[in-house]
C-alpha positions in Angstrom: -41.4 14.7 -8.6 -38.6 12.5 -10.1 -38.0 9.1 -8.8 -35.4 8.4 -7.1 -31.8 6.9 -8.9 -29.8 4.5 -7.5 -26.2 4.5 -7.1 -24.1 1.5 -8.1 -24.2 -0.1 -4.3 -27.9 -0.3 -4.5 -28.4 3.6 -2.3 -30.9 5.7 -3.3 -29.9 8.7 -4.6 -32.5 11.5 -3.5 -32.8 15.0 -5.5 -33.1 18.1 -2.9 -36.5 18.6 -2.5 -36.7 14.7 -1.7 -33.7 14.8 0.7 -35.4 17.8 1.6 -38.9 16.2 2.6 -36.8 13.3 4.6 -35.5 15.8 7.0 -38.6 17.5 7.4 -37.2 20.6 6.5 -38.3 23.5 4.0 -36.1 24.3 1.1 -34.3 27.3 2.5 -33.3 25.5 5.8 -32.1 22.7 3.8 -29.9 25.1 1.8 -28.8 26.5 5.0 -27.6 22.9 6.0 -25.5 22.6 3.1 -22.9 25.2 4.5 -22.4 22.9 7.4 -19.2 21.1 7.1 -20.6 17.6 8.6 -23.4 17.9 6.2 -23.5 15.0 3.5 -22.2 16.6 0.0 -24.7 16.5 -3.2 -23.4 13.8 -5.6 -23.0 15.1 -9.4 -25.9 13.2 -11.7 -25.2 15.2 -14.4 -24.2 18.5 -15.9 -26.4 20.9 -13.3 -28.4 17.5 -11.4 -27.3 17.0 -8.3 -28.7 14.2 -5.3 -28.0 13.0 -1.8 -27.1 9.8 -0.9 -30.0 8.6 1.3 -27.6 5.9 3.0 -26.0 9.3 4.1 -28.6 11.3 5.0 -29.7 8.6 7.6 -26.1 8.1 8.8 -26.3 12.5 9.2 -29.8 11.8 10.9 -28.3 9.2 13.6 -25.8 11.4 14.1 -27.5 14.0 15.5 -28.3 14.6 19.2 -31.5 13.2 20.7 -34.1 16.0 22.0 
């Protein structure tokens, strides 16, 4: 697993399978959650890398309704 980067406002910057692992979720439902529009967008970290915002992952989190 890679670590984590950091964004220039201090945020980590999680890779999928990190973000992933956060939500609990398996790689294909994470996918799946990418075609929702309210959905946090990957970040480009280079040429094909792409990562999450982990400031915006727990803003999508809190968003969510309460079971």
């Amino acid at each position: 697993m890679d670590a984590p980067h950091t964004n220039r406002h201090g945020d980590r910057i999680l890779r999928a399978a990190d973000a992933a692992r956060k939500l609990g979720l398996g790689r294909t439902s994470f996918y799946n959650l990418l075609k929702e529009e309210n959905f946090p967008r990957p970040i480009a970290l280079g040429t094909r890398a792409r990562g999450y915002s982990e400031h915006e992952l727990d803003e999508w989190i809190n968003s969510r309704p309460r079971a």
